[in-house]
Every structure is written in C-alpha cells, then in structure tokens.
C-alpha positions in Angstrom: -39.0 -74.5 1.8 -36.9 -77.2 0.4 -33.9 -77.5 2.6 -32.4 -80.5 1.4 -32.2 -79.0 -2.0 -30.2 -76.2 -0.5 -28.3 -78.0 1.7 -27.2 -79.9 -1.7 -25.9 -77.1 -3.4 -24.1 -75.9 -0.9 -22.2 -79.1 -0.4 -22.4 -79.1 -4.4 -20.5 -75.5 -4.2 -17.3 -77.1 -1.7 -16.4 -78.9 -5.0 -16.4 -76.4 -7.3 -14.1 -74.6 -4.9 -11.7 -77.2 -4.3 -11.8 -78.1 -8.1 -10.7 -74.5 -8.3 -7.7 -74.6 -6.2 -6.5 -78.1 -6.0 -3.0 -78.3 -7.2 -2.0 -74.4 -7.5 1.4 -73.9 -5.4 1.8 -71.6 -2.4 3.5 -69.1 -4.8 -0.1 -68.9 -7.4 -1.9 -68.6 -4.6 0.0 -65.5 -3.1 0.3 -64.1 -6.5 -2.0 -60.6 -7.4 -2.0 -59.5 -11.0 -1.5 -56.0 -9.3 -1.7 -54.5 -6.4 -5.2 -53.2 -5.9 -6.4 -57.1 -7.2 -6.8 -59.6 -4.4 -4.6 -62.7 -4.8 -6.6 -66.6 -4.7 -6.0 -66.7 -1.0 -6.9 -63.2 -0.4 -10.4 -64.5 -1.9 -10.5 -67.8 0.0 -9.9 -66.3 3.5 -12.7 -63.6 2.2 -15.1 -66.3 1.4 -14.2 -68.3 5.2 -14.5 -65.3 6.6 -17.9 -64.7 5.6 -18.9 -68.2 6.1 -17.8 -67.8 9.9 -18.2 -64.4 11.0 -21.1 -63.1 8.7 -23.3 -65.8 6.4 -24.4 -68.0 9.1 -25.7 -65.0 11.5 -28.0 -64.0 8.4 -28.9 -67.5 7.6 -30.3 -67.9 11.3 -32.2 -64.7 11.2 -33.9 -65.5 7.7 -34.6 -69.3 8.8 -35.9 -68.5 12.0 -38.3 -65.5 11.0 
C-alpha cells in the first residue's frame, strides 16, 4: 500500500477546502438556497463530523485487517 501517497492527498484535500471557504462572511456561510438545502456550514460541520465520529473508526478497521 502506498501510504505516503494517501497521506498526501489527504493533506492535498485541507486546501481545497479552505480554498473553498476562505473569505465568505458568517452570513454566506449561514445562508441555504432553501430550506431542504444544507447551508456551507451545515456541510463543513457534516464533513468534521464524519472525520471525528465516523471516517477514522473505518479507516482503523480497513488498515488493520
């Protein structure tokens, strides 16, 4: 397996997301285009809360299998 490689894109994929963000105001980020969309910090606390609570718990169980 090449970790390195993944370990790269991962860090690779922090930029994108701060590229994405960096320098939209409290009120874009709270902003939904309608009610049943999620808002950009509905989807940032989605994708930490998957980082925390659910993505590293399947990474262990793939890596040490």
């Amino acid at each position: 397996m090449q970790l390195d490689y993944f370990i790269e894109r991962l860090a690779a994929n922090r930029l994108v997301f701060e590229g994405l963000v960096n320098g939209i105001t409290a009120g874009q980020a709270k902003w939904k285009p309608s009610p049943d969309k999620w808002s950009i910090l509905e989807v940032i606390n989605h994708l930490h809360d998957e980082e925390r609570e659910d993505f590293r718990q399947r990474q262990d169980l793939v890596l040490t299998k």
